[in-house]
Steps between C-alpha positions, in 0.01 A plus 500: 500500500644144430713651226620771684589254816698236220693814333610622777684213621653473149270242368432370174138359631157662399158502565241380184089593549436124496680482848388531812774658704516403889722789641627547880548818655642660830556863398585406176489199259748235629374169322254445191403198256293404212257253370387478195198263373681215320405165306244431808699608750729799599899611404609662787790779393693758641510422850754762634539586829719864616843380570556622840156354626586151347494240817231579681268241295314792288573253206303247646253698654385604127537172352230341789275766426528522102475137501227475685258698375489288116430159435650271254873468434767789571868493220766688566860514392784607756849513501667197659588698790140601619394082459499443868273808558256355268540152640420622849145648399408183331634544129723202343634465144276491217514171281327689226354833394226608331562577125490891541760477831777270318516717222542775700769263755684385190539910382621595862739226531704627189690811753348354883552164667077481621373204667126453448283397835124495501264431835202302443274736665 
């Protein structure tokens, strides 16, 4: 359902069976993420939200909720534009990643500009 929801918006983001997808829904999908077990903690990927419901604080309404139900330390990489969202639910920039995340940071940097955050949950 995930899937369908990212597609249809035209995005290149997709759902893995190690994730555990945190969807909202009015009638329809309108926001979903991911977290995926990581190097003792969690990556959290493709948060998207449906354009025309962007806002209203869906965003953050997943993030609380995702990050609060897993302990230990949350990664993620955003664009430089979305910082300030991440900032606001209690992310900041990560000094350093684990192994498996900066290889994957260091291959995504090549054709994005990504900034990495983590929240020391």
């Amino acid at each position: 359902m995930a899937d369908k929801f990212y597609r249809l918006h035209g995005s290149r983001m997709k759902t893995r069976p190690e994730h555990t997808v945190w969807a909202m829904r009015s009638d329809q999908l309108v926001a979903c993420l991911c977290l995926q077990p990581m190097a003792h903690g969690q990556w959290l990927t493709s948060l998207f939200v449906d354009p025309r419901m962007r806002r209203q604080g869906l965003a953050g309404h997943l993030l609380e909720n995702a990050c609060a139900s897993v302990t230990g330390p949350i990664w993620l990489f955003c664009q430089p534009g979305l910082e300030q969202l991440y900032r606001s639910h209690g992310f900041a920039h990560c000094p350093s990643l684990p192994e498996s995340l900066a290889s994957k940071l260091k291959r995504y940097q090549r054709s994005k500009d990504l900034v990495p955050m983590w929240l020391d949950n």
